[in-house]
Biopython code that builds the backbone (N, CA, C, O; Angstrom):
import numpy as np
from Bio.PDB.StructureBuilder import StructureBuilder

atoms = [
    (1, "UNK", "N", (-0.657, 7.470, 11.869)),
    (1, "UNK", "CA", (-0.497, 6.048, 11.607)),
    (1, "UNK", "C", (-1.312, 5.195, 12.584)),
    (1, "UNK", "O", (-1.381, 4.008, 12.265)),
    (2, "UNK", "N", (-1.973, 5.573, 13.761)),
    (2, "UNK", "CA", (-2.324, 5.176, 14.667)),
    (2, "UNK", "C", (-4.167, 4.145, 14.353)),
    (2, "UNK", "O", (-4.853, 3.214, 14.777)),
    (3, "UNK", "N", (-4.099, 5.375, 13.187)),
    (3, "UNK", "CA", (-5.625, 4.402, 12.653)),
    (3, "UNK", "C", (-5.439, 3.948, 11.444)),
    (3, "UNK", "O", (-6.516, 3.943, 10.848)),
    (4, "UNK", "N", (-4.343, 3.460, 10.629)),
    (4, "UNK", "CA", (-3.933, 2.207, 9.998)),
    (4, "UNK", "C", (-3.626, 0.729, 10.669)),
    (4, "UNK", "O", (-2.489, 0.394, 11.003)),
    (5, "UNK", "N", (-4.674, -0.024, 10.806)),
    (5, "UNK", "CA", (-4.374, -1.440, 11.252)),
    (5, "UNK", "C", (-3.371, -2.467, 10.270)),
    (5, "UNK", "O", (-2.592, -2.281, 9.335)),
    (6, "UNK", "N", (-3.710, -3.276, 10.804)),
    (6, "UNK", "CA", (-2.799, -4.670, 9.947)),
    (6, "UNK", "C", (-3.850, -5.051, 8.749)),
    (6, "UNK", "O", (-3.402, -5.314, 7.633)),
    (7, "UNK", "N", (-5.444, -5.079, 9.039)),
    (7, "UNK", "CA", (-5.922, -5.228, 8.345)),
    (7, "UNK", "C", (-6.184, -4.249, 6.904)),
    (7, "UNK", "O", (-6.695, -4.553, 5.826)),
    (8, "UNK", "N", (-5.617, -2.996, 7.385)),
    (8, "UNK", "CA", (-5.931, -2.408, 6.069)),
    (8, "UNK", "C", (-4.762, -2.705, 5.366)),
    (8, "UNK", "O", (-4.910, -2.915, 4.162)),
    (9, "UNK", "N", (-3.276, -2.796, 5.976)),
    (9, "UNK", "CA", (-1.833, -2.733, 5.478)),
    (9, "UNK", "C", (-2.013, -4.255, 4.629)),
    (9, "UNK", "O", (-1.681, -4.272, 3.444)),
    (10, "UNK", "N", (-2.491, -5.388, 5.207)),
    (10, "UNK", "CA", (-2.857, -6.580, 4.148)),
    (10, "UNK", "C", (-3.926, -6.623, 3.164)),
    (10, "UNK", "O", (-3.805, -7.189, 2.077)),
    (11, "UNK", "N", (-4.837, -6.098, 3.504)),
    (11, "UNK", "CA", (-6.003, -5.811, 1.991)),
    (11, "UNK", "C", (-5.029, -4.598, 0.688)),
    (11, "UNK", "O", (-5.254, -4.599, -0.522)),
    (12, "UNK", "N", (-3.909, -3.620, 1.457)),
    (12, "UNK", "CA", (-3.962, -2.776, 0.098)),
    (12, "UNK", "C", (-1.892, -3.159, -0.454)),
    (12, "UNK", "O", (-1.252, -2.577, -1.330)),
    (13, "UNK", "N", (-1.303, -4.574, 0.706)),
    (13, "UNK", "CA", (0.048, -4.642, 0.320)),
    (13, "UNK", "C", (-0.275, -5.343, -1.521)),
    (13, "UNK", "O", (-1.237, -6.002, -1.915)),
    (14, "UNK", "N", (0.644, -4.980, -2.101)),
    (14, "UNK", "CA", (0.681, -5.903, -3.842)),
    (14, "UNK", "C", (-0.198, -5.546, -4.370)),
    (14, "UNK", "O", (-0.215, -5.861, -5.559)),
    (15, "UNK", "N", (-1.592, -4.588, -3.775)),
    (15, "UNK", "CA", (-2.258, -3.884, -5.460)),
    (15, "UNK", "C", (-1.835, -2.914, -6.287)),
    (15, "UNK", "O", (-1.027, -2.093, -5.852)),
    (16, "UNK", "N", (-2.261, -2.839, -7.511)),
    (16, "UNK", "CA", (-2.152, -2.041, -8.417)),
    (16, "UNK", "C", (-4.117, -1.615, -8.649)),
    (16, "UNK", "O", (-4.863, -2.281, -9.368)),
    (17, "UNK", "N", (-4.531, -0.434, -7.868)),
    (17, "UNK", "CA", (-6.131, -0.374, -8.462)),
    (17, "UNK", "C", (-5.661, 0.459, -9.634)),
    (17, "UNK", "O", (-5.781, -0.307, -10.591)),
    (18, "UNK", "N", (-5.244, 1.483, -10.029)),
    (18, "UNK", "CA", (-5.224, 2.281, -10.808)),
    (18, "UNK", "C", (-4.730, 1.647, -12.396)),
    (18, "UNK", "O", (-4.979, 2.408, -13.331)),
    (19, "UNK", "N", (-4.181, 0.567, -12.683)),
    (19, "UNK", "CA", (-4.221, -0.141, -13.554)),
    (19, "UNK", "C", (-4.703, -1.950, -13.859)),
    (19, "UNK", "O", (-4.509, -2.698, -14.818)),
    (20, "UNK", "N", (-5.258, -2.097, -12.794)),
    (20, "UNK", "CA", (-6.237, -3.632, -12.182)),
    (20, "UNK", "C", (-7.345, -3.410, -12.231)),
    (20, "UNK", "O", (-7.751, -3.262, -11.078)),
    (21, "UNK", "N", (-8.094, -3.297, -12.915)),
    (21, "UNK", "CA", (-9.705, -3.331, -12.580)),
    (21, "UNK", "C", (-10.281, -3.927, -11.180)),
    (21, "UNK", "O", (-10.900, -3.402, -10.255)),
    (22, "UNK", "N", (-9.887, -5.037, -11.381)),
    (22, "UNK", "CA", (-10.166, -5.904, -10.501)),
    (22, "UNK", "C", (-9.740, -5.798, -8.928)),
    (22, "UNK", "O", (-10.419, -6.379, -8.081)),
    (23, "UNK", "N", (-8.564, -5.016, -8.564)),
    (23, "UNK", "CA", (-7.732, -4.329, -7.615)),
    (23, "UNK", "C", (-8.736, -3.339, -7.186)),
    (23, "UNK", "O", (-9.117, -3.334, -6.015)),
    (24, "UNK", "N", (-9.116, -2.637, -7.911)),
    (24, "UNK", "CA", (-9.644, -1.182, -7.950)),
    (24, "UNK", "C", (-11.148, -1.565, -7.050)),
    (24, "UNK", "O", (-11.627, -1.183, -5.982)),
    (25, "UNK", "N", (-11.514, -2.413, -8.002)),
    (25, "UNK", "CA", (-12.901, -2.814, -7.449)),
    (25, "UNK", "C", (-13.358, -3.659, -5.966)),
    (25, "UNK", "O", (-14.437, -3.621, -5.375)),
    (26, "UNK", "N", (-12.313, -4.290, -5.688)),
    (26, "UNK", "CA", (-12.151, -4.610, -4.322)),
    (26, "UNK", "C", (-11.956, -3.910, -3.595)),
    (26, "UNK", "O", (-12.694, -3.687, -2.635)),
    (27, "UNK", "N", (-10.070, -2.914, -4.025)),
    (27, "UNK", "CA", (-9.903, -1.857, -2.948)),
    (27, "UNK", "C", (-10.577, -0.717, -2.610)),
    (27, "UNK", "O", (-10.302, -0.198, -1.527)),
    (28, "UNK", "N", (-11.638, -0.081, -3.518)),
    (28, "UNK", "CA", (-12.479, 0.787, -3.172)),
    (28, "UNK", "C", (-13.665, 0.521, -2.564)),
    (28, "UNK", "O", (-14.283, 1.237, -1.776)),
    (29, "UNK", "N", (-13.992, -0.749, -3.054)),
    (29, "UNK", "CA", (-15.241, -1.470, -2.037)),
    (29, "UNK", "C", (-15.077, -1.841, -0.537)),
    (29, "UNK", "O", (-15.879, -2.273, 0.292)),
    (30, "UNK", "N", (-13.829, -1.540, -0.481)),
    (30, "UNK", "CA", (-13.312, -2.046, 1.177)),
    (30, "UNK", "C", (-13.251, -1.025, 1.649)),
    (30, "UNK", "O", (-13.861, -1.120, 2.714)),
    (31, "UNK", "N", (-12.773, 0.246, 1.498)),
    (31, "UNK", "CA", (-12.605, 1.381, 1.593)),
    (31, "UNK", "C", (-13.429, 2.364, 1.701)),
    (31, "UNK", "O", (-13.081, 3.370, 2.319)),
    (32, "UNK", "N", (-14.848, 2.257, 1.044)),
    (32, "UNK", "CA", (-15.824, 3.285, 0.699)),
    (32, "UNK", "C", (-16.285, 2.235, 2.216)),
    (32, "UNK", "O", (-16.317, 2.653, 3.373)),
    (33, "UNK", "N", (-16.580, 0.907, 1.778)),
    (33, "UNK", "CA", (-17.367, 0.523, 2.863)),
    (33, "UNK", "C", (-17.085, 0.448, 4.795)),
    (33, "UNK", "O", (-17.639, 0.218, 5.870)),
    (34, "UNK", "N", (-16.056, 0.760, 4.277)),
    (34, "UNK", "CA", (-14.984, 0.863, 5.919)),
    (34, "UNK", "C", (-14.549, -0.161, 6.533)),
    (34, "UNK", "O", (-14.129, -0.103, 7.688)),
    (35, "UNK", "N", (-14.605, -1.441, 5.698)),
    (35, "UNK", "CA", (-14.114, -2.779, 6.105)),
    (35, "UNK", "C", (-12.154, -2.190, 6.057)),
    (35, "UNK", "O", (-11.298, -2.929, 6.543)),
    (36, "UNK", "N", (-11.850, -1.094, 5.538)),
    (36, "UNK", "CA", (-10.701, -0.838, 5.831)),
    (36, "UNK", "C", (-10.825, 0.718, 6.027)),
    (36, "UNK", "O", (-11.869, 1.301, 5.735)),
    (37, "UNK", "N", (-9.504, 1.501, 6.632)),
    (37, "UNK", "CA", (-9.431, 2.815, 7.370)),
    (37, "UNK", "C", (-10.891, 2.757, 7.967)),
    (37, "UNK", "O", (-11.669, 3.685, 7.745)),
    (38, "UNK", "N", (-11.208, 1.823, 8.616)),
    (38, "UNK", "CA", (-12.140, 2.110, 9.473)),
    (38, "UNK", "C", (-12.084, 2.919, 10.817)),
    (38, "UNK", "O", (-13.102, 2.990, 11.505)),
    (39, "UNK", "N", (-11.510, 3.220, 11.011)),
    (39, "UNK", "CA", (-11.134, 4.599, 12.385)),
    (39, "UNK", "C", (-11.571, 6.445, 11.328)),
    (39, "UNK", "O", (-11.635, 7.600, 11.751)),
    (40, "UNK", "N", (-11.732, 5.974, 10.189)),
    (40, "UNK", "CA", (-11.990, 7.198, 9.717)),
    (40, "UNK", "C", (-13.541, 7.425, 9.202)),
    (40, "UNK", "O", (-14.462, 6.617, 9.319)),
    (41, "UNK", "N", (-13.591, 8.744, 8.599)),
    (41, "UNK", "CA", (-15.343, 9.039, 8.586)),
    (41, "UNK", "C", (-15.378, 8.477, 7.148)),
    (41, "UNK", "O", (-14.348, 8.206, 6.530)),
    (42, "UNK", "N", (-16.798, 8.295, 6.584)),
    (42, "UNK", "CA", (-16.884, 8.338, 5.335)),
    (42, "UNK", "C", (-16.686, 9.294, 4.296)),
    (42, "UNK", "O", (-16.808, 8.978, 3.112)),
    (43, "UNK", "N", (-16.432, 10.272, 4.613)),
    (43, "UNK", "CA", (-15.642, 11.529, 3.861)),
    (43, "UNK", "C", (-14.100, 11.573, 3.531)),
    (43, "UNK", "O", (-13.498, 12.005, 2.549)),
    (44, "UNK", "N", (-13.739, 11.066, 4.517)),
    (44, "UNK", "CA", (-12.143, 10.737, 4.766)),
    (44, "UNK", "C", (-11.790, 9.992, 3.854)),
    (44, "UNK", "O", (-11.015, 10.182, 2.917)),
    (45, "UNK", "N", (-12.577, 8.845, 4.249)),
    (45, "UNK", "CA", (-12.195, 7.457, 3.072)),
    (45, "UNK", "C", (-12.667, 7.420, 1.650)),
    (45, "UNK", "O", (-12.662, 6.479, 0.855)),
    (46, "UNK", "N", (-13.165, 8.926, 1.479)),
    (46, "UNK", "CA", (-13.428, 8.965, -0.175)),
    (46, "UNK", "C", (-12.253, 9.720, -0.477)),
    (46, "UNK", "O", (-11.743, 9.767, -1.596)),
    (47, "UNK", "N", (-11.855, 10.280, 0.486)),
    (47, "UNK", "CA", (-10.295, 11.458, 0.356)),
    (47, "UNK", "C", (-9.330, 9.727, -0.282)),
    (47, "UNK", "O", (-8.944, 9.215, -1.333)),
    (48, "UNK", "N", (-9.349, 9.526, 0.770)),
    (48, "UNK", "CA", (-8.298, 7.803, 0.831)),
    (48, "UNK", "C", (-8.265, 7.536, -0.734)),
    (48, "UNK", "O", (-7.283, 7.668, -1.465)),
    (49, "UNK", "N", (-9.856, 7.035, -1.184)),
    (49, "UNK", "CA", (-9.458, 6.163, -1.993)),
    (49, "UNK", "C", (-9.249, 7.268, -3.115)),
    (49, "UNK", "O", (-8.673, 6.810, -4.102)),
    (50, "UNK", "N", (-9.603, 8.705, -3.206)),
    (50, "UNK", "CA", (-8.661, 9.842, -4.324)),
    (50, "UNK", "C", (-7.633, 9.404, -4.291)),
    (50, "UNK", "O", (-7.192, 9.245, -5.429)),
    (51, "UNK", "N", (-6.960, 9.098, -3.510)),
    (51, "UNK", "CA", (-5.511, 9.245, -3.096)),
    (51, "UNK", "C", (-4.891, 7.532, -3.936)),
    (51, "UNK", "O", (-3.923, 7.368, -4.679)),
    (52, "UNK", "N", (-5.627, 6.793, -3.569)),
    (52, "UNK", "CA", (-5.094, 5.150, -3.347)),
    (52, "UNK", "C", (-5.089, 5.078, -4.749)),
    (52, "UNK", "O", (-4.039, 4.715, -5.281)),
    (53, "UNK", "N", (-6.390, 5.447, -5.690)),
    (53, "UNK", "CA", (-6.543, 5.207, -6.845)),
    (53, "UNK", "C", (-5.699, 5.917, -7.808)),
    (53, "UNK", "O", (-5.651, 5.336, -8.893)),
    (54, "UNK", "N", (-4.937, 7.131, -7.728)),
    (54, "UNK", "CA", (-3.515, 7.618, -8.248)),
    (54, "UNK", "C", (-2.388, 6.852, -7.969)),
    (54, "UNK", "O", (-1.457, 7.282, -8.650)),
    (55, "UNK", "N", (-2.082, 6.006, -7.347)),
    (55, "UNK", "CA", (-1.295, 5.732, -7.155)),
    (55, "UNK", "C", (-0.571, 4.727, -8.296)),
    (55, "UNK", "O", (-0.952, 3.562, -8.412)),
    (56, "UNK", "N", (0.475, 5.267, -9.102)),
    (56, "UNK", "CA", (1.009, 4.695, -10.409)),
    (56, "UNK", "C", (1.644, 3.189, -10.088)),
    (56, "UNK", "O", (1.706, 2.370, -11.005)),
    (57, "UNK", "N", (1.923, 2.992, -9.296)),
    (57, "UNK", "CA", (2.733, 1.347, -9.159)),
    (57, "UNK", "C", (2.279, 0.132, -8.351)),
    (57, "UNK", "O", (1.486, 0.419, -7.454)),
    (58, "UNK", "N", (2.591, -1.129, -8.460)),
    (58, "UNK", "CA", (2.474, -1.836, -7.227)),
    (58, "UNK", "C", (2.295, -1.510, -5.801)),
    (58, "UNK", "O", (3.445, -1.359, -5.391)),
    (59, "UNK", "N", (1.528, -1.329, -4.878)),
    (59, "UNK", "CA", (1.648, -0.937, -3.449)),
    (59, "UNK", "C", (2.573, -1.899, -3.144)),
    (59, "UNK", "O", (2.622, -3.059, -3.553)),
    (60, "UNK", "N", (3.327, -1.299, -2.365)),
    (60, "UNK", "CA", (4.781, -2.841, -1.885)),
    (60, "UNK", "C", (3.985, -3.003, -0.491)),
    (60, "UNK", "O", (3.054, -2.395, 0.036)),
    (61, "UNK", "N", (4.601, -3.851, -0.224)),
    (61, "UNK", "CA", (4.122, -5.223, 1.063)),
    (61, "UNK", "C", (5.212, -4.529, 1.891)),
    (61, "UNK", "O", (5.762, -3.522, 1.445)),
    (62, "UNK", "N", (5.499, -4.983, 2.948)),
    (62, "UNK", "CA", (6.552, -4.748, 4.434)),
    (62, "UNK", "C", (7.427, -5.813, 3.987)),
    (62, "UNK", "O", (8.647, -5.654, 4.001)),
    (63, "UNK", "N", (6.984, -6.692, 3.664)),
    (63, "UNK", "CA", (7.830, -8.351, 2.864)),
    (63, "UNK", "C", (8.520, -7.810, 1.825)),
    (63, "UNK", "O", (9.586, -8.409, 1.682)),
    (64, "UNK", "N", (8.315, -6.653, 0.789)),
    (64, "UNK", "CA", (9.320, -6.432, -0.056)),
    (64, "UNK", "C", (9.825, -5.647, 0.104)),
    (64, "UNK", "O", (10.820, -5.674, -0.621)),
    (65, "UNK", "N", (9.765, -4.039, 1.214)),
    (65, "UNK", "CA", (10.365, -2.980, 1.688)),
    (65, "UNK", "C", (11.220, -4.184, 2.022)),
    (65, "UNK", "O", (11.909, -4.488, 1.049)),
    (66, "UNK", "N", (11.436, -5.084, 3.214)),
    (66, "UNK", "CA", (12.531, -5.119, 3.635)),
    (66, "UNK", "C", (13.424, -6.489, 2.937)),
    (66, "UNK", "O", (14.263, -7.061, 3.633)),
    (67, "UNK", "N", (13.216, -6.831, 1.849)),
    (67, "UNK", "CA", (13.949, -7.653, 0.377)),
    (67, "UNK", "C", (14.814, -6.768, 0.111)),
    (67, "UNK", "O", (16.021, -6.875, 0.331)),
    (68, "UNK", "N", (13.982, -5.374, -0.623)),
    (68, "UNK", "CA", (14.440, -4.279, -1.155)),
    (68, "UNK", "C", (15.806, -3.458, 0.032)),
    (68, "UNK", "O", (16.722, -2.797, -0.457)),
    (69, "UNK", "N", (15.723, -3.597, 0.995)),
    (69, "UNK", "CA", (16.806, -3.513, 1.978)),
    (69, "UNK", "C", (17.828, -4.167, 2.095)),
    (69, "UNK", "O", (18.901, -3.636, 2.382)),
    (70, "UNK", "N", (17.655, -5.698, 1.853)),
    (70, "UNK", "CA", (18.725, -6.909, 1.580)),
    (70, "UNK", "C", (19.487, -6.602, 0.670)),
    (70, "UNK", "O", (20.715, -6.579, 0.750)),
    (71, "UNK", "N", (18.706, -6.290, -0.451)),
    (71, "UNK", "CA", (19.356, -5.755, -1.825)),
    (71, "UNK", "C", (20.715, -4.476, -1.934)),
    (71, "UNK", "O", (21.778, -4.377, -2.548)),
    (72, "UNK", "N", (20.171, -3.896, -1.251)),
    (72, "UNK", "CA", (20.867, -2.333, -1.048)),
    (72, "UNK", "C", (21.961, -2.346, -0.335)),
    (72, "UNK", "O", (23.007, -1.735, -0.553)),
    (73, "UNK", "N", (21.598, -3.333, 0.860)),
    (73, "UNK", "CA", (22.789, -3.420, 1.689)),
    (73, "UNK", "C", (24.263, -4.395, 0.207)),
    (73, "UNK", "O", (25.147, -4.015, -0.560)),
    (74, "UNK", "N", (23.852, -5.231, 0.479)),
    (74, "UNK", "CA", (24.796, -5.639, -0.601)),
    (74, "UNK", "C", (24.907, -4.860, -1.680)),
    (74, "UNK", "O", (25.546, -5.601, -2.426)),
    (75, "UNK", "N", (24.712, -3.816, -2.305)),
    (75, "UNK", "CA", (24.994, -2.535, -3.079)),
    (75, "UNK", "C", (26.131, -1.671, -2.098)),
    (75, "UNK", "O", (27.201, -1.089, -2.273)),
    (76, "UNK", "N", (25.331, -1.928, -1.121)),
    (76, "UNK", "CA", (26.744, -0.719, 0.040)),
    (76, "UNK", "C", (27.682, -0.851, 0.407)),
    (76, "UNK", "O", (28.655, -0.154, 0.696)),
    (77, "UNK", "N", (27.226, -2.505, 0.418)),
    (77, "UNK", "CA", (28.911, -3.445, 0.871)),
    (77, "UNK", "C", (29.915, -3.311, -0.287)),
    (77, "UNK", "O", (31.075, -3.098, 0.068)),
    (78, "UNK", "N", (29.667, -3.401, -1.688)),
    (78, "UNK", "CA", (30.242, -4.153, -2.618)),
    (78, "UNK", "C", (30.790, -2.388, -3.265)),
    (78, "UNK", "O", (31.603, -2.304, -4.186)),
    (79, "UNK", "N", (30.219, -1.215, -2.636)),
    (79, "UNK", "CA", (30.505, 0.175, -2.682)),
    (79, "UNK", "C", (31.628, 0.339, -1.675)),
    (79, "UNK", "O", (32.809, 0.532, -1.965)),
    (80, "UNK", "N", (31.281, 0.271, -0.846)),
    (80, "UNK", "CA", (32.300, 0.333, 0.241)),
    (80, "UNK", "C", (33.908, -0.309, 0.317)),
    (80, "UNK", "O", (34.953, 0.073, 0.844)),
    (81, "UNK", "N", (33.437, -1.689, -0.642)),
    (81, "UNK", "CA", (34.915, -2.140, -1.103)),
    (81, "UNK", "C", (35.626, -1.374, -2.372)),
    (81, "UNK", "O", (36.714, -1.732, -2.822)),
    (82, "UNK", "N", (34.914, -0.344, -2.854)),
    (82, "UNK", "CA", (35.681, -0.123, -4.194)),
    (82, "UNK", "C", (36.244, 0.894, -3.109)),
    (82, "UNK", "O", (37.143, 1.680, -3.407)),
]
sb = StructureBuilder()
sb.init_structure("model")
sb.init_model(0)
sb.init_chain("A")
sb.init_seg("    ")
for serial, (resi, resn, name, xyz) in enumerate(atoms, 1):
    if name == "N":
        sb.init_residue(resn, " ", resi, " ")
    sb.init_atom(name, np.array(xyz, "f"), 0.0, 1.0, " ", f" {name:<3s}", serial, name[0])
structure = sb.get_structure()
């Protein structure tokens, strides 16, 4: 995790490349070009974007991991009372 910055975690939070054209074409252009995972080689970051471009859903943000936590907790509470 040490060579994931903030800048790559904000260029790839809320895309969809694998069904966005438009996603796809940014996030691999950032990626191939090393404006993101830049701590890695250019071999690496063609591994990356194999990887990024499977990816079936929304990439979630840190802003909705921890929504999605708000949520749950009140699922646990409202469990906990039954």
């Amino acid at each position: 995790m040490q060579h994931v910055d903030e800048v790559t975690v904000k260029a790839l939070e809320l895309r969809a490349p694998r069904v966005c054209t438009r996603d796809a074409d940014e996030v691999r252009g950032q990626i191939l070009g090393g404006t993101i995972f830049s701590a890695f080689g250019e071999e690496d970051r063609a591994g990356i974007w194999a990887r990024v471009q499977d990816v079936d859903d929304l990439i979630p943000s840190l802003d909705t991991l921890f929504e999605n936590l708000n949520y749950l907790k009140v699922l646990t509470d409202c469990m906990t009372k039954l």
